[in-house]
N, C-alpha and C positions, 0 to 999 in steps of 0.2 A: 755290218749287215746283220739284221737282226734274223733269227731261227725263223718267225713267223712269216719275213720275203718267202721262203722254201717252200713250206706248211702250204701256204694260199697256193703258190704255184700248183701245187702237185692236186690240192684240193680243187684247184677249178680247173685240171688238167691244161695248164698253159707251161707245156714240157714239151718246146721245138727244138730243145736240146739233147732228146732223147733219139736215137738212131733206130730203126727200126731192122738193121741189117747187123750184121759182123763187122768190128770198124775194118777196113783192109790192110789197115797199116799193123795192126794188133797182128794177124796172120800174117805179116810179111817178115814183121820184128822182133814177134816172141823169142821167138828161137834165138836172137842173139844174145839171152842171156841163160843160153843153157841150162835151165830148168826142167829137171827131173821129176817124170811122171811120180805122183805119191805126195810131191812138194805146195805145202800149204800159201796159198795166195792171196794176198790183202790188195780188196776192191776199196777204198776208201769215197765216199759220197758217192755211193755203184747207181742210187737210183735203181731202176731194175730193167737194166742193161746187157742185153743179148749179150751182152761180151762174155759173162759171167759161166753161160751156159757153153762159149765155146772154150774156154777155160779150161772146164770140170771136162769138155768133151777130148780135149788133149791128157785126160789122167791128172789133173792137179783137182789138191780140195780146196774150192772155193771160200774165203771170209768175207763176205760182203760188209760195208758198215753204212748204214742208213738212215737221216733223219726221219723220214715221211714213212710212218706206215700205210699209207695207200700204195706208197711205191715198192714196199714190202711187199704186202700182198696182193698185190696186184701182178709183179714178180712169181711168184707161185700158180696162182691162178690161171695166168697167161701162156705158163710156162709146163703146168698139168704137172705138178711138182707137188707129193705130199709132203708134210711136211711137222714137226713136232715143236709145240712152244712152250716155254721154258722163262727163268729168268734167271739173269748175270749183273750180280749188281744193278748200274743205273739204265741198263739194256734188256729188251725183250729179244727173245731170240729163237729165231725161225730157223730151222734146220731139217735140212732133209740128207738125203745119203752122203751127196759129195758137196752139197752146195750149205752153206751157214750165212745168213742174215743177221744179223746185229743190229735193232729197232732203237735207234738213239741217236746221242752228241759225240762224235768221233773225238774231238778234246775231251771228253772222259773218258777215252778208250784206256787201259792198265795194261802193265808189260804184260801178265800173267793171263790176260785174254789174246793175246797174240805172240805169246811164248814159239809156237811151233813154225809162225811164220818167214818163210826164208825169199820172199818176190813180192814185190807191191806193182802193180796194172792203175796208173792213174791217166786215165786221158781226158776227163772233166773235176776233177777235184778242186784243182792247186789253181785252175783259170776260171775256178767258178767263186775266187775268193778274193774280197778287196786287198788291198798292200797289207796293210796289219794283219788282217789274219792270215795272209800266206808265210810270211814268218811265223805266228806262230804255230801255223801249220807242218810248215819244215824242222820246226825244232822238236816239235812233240814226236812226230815219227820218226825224228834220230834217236830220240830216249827212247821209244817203243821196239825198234828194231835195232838189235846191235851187230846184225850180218845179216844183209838182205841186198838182194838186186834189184831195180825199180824199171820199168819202161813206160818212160812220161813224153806224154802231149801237149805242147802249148800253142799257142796261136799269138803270132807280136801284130799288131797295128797301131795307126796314132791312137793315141785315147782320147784327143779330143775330138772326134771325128764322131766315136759310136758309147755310148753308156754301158758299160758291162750289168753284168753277165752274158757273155762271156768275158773277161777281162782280159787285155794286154799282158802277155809275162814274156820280158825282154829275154834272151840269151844272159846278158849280161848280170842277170837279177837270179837268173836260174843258177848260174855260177854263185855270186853271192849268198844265195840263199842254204845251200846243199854244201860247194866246194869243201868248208871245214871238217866234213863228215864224212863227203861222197865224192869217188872220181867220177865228172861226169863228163861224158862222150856222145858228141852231135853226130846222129847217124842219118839224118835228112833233114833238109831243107826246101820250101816249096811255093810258092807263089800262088794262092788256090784262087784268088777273086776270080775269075773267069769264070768259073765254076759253080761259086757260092753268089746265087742271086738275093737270097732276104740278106746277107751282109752289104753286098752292093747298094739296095733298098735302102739302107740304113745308114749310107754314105760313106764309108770305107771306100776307100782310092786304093787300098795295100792290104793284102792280109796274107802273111807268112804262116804256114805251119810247119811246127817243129819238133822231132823227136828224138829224145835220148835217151843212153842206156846210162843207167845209173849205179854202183856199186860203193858198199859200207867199205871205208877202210876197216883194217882188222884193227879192232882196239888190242 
């Protein structure tokens, strides 16, 4: 999936993936992974995601990582957020008190920019990415983070049923993908089609969502 799929989205605002609320599962979950007000949080593909701000609103400092600077600044603007820019390497970087944007390629993200990080909040990242880049998505934030807790969202359906984005990511692939690195633990499981009508539209018979908490073994 080329960068530029993203770019046009967000450029011709065709972003139904964007939640206009707090997701409720983020509120209901966080907390099971004991995250300590002060402790720095990695948004990975955050887009500019109310999630972020209720985040920074529970006492955590926010890292956002972003390819779309619309959706960067758009993120501040929306959010009445000032904000100071800056640059880090191959990243622009939009920063206000508790909340940090990172305007770039999350695969050139370096340990040394997410050094302080101890929790990663993915609930559109890892399903917003074909098979190949989801590995190599999971490998690069095991080399970036060597003790971190994650609370990840995915959604399983047929794949031949609906075109991602959003993509299918099985249990079993999640395990594959994370297990060598991460204990990971199913904390809900859920049946939403009834619920989710432009998935139904789009022919989905099944659409499961699924949340885990996810934890670095201690190297």
């Amino acid at each position: 999936m080329e960068k530029t799929f993203w770019l046009e989205r967000w450029e011709q605002n065709l972003v139904g993936f964007h939640q206009q609320e707090f997701n409720p599962h983020l509120k209901q979950y966080w907390q099971t992974l004991s995250v300590k007000p002060g402790t720095e949080v990695l948004v990975p593909l955050c887009g500019k995601s109310h999630d972020m701000r209720w985040l920074a609103e529970q006492g955590c400092r926010v890292l956002g990582v972003e390819l779309s600077e619309r959706a960067v600044t758009d993120f501040f603007c929306e959010n009445n957020y000032d904000f100071d820019l800056v640059s880090d390497g191959a990243f622009k970087v939009y920063r206000s008190e508790v909340i940090t944007l990172l305007c770039g390629d999350f695969f050139a993200l370096q340990p040394a920019q997410v050094e302080q990080v101890r929790a990663v909040y993915d609930r559109a990242s890892l399903i917003a990415l074909p098979p190949p880049m989801r590995a190599d998505f999971a490998r690069h934030l095991g080399e970036l983070l060597p003790d971190a807790v994650m609370l990840l969202l995915t959604m399983e359906y047929s794949q031949e049923q609906m075109n991602g984005p959003p993509f299918a990511v099985a249990e079993q692939e999640v395990r594959e993908l994370f297990e060598p690195d991460w204990s990971v633990t199913l904390l809900y499981s859920e049946n939403i089609l009834s619920t989710e009508s432009k998935f139904r539209d789009r022919g989905l018979t099944h659409l499961v969502e699924k949340i885990y908490r996810l934890e670095r073994y201690s190297s």
